[in-house]
C-alpha positions in Angstrom: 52.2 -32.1 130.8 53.9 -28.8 129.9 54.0 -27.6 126.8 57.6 -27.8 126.6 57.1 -32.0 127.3 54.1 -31.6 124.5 56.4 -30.5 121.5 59.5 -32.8 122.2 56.7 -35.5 122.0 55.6 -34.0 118.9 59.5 -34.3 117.7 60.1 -37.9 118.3 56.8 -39.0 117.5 57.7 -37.2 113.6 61.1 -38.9 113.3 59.5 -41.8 114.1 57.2 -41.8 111.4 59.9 -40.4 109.2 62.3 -43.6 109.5 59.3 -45.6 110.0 58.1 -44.3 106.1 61.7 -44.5 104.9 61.7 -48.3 106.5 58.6 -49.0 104.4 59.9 -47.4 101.2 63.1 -49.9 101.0 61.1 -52.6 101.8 58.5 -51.9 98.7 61.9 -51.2 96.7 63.4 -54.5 97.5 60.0 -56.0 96.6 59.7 -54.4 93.8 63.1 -55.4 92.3 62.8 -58.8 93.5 59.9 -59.2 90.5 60.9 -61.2 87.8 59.7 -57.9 85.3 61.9 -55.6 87.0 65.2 -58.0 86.7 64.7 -58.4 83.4 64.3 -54.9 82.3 67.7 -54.6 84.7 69.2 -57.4 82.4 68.3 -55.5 79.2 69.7 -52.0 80.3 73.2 -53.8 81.3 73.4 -55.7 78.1 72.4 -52.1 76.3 75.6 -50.4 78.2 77.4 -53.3 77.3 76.5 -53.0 74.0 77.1 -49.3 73.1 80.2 -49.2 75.0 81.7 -51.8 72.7 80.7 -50.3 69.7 82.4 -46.7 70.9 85.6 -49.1 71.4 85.3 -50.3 67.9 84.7 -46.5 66.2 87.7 -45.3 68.7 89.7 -48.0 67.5 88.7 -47.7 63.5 89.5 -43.6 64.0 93.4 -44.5 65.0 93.6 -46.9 62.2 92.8 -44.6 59.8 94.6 -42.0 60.9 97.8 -43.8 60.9 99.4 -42.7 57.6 99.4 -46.0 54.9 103.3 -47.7 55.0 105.1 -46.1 51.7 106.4 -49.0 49.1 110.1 -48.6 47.8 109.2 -47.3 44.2 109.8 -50.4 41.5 112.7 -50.3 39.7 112.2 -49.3 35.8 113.2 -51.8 32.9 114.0 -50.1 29.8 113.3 -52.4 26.8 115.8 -52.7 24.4 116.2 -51.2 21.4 114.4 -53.1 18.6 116.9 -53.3 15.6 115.4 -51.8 12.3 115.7 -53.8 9.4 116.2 -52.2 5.5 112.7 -52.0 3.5 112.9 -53.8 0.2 112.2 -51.8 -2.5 108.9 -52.4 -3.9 107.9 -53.3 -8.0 106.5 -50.1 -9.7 102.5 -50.7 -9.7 101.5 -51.5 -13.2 98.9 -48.7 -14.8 95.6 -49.8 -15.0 93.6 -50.2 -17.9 91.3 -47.7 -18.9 87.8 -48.1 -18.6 87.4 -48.3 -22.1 89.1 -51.1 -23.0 87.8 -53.4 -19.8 84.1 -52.7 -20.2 82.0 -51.8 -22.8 79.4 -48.7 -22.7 76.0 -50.4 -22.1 72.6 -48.6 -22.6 70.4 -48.1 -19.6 66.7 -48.7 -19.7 64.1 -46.0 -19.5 61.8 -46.1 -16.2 59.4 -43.8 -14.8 58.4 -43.8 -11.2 54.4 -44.0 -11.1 53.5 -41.3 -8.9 51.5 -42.3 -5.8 48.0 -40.4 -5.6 46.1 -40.2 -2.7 42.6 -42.0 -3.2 39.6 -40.0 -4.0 37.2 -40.9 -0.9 40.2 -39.5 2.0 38.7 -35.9 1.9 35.4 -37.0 2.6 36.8 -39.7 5.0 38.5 -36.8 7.3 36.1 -34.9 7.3 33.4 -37.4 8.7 35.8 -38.3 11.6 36.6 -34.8 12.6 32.4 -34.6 13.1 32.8 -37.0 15.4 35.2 -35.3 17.5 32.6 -34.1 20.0 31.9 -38.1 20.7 35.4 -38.7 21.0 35.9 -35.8 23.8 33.7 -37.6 26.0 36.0 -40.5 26.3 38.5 -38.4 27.5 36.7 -36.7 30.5 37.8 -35.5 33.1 42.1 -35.6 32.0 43.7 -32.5 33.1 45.4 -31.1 29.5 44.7 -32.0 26.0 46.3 -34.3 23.5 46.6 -36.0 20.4 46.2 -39.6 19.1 47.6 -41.4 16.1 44.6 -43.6 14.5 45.4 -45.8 12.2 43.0 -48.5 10.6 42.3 -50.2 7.5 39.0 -48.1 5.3 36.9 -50.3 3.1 35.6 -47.5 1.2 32.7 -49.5 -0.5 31.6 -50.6 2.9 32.2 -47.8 4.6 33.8 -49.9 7.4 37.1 -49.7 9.3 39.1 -52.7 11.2 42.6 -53.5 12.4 42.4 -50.1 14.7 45.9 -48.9 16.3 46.2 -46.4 18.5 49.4 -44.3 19.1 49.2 -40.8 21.7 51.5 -38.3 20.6 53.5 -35.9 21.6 53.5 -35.8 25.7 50.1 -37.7 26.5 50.1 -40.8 28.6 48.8 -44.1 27.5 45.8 -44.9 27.1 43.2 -47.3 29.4 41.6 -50.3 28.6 38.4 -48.4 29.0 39.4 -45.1 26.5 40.1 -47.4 24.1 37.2 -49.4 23.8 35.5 -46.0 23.3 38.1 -44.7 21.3 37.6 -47.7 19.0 33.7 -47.8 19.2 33.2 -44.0 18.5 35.0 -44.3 15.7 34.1 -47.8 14.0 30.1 -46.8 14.2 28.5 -45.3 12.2 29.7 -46.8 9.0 31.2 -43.8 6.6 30.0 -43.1 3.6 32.5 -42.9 0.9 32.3 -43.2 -2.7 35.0 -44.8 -4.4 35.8 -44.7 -7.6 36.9 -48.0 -8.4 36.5 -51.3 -6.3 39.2 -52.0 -4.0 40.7 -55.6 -4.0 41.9 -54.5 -0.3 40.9 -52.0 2.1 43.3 -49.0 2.2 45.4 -48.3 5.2 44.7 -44.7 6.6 46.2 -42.8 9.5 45.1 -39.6 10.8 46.2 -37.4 13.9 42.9 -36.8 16.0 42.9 -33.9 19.0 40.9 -34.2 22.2 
């Protein structure tokens, strides 16, 4: 064979193969549509376009309706009331003087009272001072918040015991609230020890202090 013979051999063998691989990938096309994944994924982009398309219709269609300028109403006719007739005001009795005050009551004599003045009991000096010792316990039940603060205490002193009860706890100014867990502390750091006071006269209650501690 020539050459010549060799190459157009070459040629037709090369389309062959080319329409033969085209032939091969329909066929694995078709297949591959025919599975029952492939139709469904079909089903679901159709019903997508389907969807979105009739949404655009809707916007389109909700644009033109509100561009359309709103129908004008013939203004309502105005009803003037009529006028209301204005009758004559009687002329009223003169107002009788009243009496004066001497002759309706009597002077009366007012009674002599004097406020007792309310004094502070001796033992609150000493009582301060003994919780501000025990700030240093205090400070540990508040370890490891980020600013200081201040708390309102407030508890009933039996100053011949030297014991305190009916604890409440306020935080002023910006601090948060406090836990279940600072309280307790709070509460035990400041219940015990007893203080030691000295009255100086028995109490037939214990006294209600408050006091602004800083931690």
């Amino acid at each position: 064979m020539t050459p010549r013979e060799l190459r157009r051999e070459l040629r037709q063998r090369k389309k062959e193969l080319r329409r033969s691989v085209e032939l091969m990938k329909r066929a694995a096309r078709e297949r591959v549509e025919q599975l029952p994944s492939v139709q469904r994924e079909k089903r679901r982009r159709r019903i997508r376009r389907a969807v979105t398309i009739a949404a655009l219709l809707l916007l389109a269609m909700l644009v033109r309706c509100e561009c359309q300028p709103p129908p004008v109403l013939p203004p309502e006719p105005v009803v003037k009331p009529a006028p209301a007739e204005v009758k004559p005001k009687k002329p009223e009795p003169p107002a009788s003087k009243p009496k004066a005050l001497s002759e309706r009551m009597k002077r009366q004599r007012r009674g002599n009272y004097q406020n007792e003045a309310q004094t502070s009991p001796s033992w609150l000096d000493d009582f301060r001072i003994q919780v501000a010792a025990r700030s240093p316990r205090l400070a540990q039940c508040f370890s490891g918040t980020e600013r200081p603060g201040a708390l309102r205490w407030t508890a009933a002193v039996n100053a011949a015991s030297g014991s305190v009860s009916d604890h409440a706890l306020e935080p002023v100014g910006t601090g948060g609230e406090l836990s279940g867990k600072q309280r307790d502390c709070v509460q035990g750091v400041l219940s015990s020890p007893g203080y030691r006071l000295k009255p100086e006269q028995k109490q037939d209650l214990p006294g209600r202090v408050s006091i602004v501690i800083e931690f």
